[in-house]
Each structure stands twice: as structure tokens, then as C-alpha cells.
C-alpha positions in Angstrom: 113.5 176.1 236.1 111.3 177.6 238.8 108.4 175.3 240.0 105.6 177.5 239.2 106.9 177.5 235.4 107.3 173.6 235.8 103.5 173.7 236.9 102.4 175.8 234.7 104.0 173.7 231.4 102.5 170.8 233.1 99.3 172.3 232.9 99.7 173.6 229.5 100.4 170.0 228.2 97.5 168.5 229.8 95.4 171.7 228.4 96.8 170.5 224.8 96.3 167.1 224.9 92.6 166.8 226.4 91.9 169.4 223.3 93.5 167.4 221.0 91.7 164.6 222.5 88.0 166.2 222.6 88.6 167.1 218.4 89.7 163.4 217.7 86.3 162.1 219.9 84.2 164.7 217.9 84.9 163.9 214.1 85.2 159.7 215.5 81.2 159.5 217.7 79.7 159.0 214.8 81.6 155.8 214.1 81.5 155.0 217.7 77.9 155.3 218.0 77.0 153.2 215.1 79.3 150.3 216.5 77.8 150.4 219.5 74.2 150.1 218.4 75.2 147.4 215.6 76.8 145.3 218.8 73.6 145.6 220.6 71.2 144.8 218.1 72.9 142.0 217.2 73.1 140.9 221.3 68.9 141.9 220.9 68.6 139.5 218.0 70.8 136.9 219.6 68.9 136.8 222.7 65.4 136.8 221.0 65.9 134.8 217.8 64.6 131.5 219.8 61.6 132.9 221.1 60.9 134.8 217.7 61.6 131.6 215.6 59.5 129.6 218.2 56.2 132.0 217.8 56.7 131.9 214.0 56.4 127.9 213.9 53.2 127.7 216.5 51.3 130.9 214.1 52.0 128.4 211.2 54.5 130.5 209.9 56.0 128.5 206.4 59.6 127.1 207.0 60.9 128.1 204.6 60.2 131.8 205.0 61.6 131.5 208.7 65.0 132.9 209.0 67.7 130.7 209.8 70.2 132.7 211.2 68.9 136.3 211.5 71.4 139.3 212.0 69.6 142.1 212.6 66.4 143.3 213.8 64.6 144.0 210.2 65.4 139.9 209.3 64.3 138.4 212.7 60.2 140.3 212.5 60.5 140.6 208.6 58.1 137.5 208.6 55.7 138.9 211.2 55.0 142.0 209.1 54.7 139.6 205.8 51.3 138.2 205.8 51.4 135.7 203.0 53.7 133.6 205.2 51.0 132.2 206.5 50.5 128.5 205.5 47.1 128.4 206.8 45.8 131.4 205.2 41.6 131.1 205.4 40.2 131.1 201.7 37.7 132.9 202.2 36.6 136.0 203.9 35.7 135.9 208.1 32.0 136.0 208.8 32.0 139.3 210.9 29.3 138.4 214.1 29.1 142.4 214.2 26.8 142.8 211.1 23.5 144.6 212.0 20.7 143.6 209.9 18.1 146.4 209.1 14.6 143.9 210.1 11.8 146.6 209.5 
């Protein structure tokens, strides 16, 4: 076999397989690119969790609407967007210091 057939099968077979290889990658990013944001929201939720869980005791958050052992995003600031977590809810309305009285 001549050595310019020899490179040119060489070259051939590496033409094939990074084809074959950019078709397999295609129909699989999806699945890649969902793995790799569900392993970095749960490192985000890992590394926050204290802090969050921390903040939600000192606003007077109720225990037992704290999550324990949050695994995503949506369940670690699922009680800050709930408002009747609060334990220490006012009864009654604020007095609003920005009321204009009409004095004629």
C-alpha cells in the first residue's frame, strides 16, 4: 500500500469517527445539559441551605414550615415567597406615617 493511500484512509477514519461522534453529542446535549444544571443547583442549595435556613429562623419564620433538607432551589426560598409562615404576623393593619390629611 502506497503511503499517501495509507494517509489518506487514516484521514478518512478520523473524518468518520468525529462525524459519528458530533451525531451521538447532538441527539445526547440535551441529557447532558440538564445533568449539569441539576449538579449545580444542588452544589447552589448545598452551599446556601445554612445561610437560607439561618435568615428564615431570625425573620420568625415557623419551624415547622422550614425545610429540613432542601434539594433544589424552588424548596430552599419556597418559605420566603409564602407569607403566612410568619409566626409573628401583625393583626392588624400598619399605620401608614404617609397619610396626608386634607385640614381646610
Amino acid at each position: 500500500m502506497k503511503p499517501d493511500r495509507f494517509i489518506s484512509l487514516i484521514a478518512l477514519l478520523v473524518s468518520v469517527a468525529s462525524l459519528g461522534y458530533a451525531v451521538w453529542l447532538h441527539q445526547n446535549i440535551n441529557s447532558i445539559a440538564q445533568a449539569a444544571l441539576r449538579q449545580r443547583e444542588a452544589e447552589l442549595v448545598h452551599h446556601f441551605a445554612p445561610n437560607v435556613l439561618e435568615l428564615y429562623r431570625g425573620l420568625g419564620v415557623a419551624e415547622n414550615k422550614i425545610p429540613k433538607s432542601p434539594q433544589t432551589l424552588e424548596q430552599l426560598f419556597q418559605p420566603a415567597f409564602d407569607l403566612s409562615n410568619l409566626v409573628n404576623a401583625p393583626d392588624e393593619p400598619a399605620q401608614s406615617s404617609d397619610t396626608v390629611t386634607n385640614a381646610k
